[in-house]
C-alpha positions as CSV (number, residue, x, y, z in Angstrom):
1,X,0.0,0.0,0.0
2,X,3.0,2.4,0.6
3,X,3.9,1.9,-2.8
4,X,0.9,2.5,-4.5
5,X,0.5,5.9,-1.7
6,X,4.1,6.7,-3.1
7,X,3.3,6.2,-6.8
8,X,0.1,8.4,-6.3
9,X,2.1,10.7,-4.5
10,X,4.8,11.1,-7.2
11,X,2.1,11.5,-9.9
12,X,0.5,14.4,-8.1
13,X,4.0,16.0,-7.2
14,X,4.8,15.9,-11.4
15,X,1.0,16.9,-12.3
16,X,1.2,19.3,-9.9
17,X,4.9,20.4,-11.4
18,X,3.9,20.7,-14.7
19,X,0.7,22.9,-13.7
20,X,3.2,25.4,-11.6
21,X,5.2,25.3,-15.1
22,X,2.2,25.6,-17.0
23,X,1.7,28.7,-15.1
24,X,3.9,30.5,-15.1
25,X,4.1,29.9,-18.5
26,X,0.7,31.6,-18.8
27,X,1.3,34.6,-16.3
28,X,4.5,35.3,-18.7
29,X,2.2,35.4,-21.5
30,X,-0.1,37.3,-19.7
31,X,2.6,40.0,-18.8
32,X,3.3,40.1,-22.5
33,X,0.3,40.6,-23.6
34,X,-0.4,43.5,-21.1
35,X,2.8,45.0,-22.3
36,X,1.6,45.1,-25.9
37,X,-1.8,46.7,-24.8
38,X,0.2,49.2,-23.0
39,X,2.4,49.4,-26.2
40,X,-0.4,49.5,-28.6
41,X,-2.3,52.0,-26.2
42,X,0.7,54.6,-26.7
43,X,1.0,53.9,-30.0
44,X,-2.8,54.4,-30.8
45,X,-2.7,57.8,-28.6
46,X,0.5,59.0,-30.8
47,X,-1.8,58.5,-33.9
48,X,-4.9,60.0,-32.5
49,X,-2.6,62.7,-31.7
50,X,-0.8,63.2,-35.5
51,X,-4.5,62.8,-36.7
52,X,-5.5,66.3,-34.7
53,X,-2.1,67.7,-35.9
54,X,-3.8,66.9,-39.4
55,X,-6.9,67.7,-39.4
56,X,-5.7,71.1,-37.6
57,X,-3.4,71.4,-40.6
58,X,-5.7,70.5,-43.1
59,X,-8.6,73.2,-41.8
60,X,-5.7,75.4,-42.4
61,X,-4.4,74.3,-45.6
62,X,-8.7,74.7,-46.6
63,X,-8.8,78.1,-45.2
64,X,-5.6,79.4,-47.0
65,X,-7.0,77.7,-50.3
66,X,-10.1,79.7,-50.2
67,X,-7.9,82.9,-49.2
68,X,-5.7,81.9,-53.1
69,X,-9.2,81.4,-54.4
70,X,-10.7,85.1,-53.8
71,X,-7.4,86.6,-54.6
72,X,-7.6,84.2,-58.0
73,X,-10.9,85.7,-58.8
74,X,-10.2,89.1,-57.2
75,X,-7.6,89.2,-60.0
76,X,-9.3,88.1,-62.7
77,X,-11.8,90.6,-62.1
78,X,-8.9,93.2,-62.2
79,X,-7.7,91.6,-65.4
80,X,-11.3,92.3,-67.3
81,X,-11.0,95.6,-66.1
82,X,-8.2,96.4,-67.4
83,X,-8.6,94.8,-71.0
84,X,-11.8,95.9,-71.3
85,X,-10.0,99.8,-70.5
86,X,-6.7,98.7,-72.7
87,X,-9.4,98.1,-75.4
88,X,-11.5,101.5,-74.7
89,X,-7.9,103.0,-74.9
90,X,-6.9,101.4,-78.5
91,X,-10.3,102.5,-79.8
92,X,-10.1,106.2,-78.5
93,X,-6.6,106.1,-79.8
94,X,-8.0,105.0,-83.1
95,X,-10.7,107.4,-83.3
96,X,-7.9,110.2,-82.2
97,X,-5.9,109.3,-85.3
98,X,-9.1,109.4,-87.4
99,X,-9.6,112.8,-86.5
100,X,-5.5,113.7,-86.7
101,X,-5.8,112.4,-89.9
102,X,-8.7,114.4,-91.1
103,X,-7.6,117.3,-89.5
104,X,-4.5,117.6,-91.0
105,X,-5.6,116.6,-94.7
106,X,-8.5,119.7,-94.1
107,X,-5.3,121.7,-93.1
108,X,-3.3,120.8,-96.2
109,X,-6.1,121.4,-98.3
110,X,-6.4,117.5,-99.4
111,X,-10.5,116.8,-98.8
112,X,-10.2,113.2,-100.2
113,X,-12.2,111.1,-96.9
């Protein structure tokens, strides 16, 4: 019967070792997994941060767009203007050497318009 107590004995004592081993086999796991949540955790507030960094960059990239944009059409407005008075010019000055012309012809004596 000793035997049999000893043989019972030694199988609990090695189950009982390779649970302890098994153990702390799974609380070193464990610890590694919590350190890569705690790893991933920084990681994922360093994005979220880069990602307000953007989107504050990006508002302002938008904002100085629409600032090019007015000044785009600001200047084109300017442009019009000033063809359409580069134009009004080129006719007056035309119309000036029209009357130049006649002028000096009815001066000369030459009535041939």
């Amino acid at each position: 019967m000793l035997s049999e107590s000893e043989r019972k004995y030694e199988d609990i004592s090695r189950k009982l070792g390779r649970m302890e081993s098994d153990l702390e086999r799974s609380n070193e796991r464990a610890e590694a997994g919590e350190n890569k949540i705690v790893e991933l955790e920084d990681e994922l507030k360093v994005v979220g941060n880069n990602l307000q960094q953007l989107e504050v960059s990006e508002e302002k990239a938008n904002k100085r767009e629409e600032a090019y944009q007015k000044q785009i059409h600001d200047l084109m407005e300017r442009l019009k203007g000033a063809e359409t008075r580069a134009e009004n010019a080129e006719m007056n000055i035309q119309r000036l050497n029209i009357r130049v012309d006649q002028v000096s012809y009815f001066k000369t004596g030459q009535f041939g318009f």
